[in-house]
C-alpha positions, 0 to 999 in steps of 0.5 A: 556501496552494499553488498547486496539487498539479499545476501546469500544464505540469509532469509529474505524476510530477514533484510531490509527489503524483504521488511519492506516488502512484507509491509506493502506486499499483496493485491491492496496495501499499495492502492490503499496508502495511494488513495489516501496520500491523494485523498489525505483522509478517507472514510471505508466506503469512500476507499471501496468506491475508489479501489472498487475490484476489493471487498468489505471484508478484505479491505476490512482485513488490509487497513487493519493490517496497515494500521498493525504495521504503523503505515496508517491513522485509524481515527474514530469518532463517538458518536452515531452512527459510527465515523472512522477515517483513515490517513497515512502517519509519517511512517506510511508518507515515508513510503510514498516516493518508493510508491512513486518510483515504482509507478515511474519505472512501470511507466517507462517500462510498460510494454504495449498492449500489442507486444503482451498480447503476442507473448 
C-alpha cells in the first residue's frame, strides 16, 4: 500500500496525481475525450454542437492541448475544403475508466436539487 497520493513536502504537479490532473483538469478536457470515447471520431463542429456552452476558439485551444499531451488523434485529410477528425489514442482510452469512476461516484454521491439549494 502507498503512503500517500500527495506526500508532504513534495509539489503536487510533482506526483502521479497532480500529472493526472494537469492532463484532464479544467471546464472541457473531460467533456472532450467523453464525447469522443462515445462518438469514436468527431470532426470540431460535431464536438461544438454536442458540448455547446464552449466556444471555437476555446475548443480550438483544449484539442490542441489534448493533442500536445498524447490523449487525442488529430487526423486531417487533403483535400477542399479542409477535413479534420478527432479520437482518443490509446493513451487518452487509457483514461476513460478513471472517467467512468468519477461519473459513478458523483452519481451515487450527488445531493438533491432540495438539499443544494438550502445551503
Amino acid at each position: 500500500m502507498r503512503e500517500t497520493c500527495v506526500p508532504a513536502g513534495v509539489k503536487p504537479k510533482e506526483t502521479g496525481f497532480g500529472y493526472t490532473l494537469s492532463l484532464i483538469g479544467g471546464k472541457y478536457k473531460m467533456i472532450i475525450m467523453y464525447w469522443l470515447s462515445e462518438n469514436k471520431v468527431m470532426r470540431h463542429n460535431q464536438l461544438k454542437r454536442s458540448i455547446g456552452t464552449i466556444s471555437f476558439k476555446t475548443l480550438s485551444i483544449m484539442l490542441k492541448e489534448l493533442e500536445a499531451d498524447g490523449l487525442i488523434i488529430r487526423k486531417e485529410f487533403p483535400q477542399i475544403p479542409p477535413k479534420v477528425e478527432y479520437s482518443l489514442s490509446e493513451r487518452g482510452l487509457s483514461l476513460i475508466p478513471l472517467l467512468n469512476m468519477m461519473c459513478e461516484w458523483g452519481e451515487k454521491n450527488s445531493l438533491p436539487v432540495q438539499e443544494t439549494k438550502q445551503q
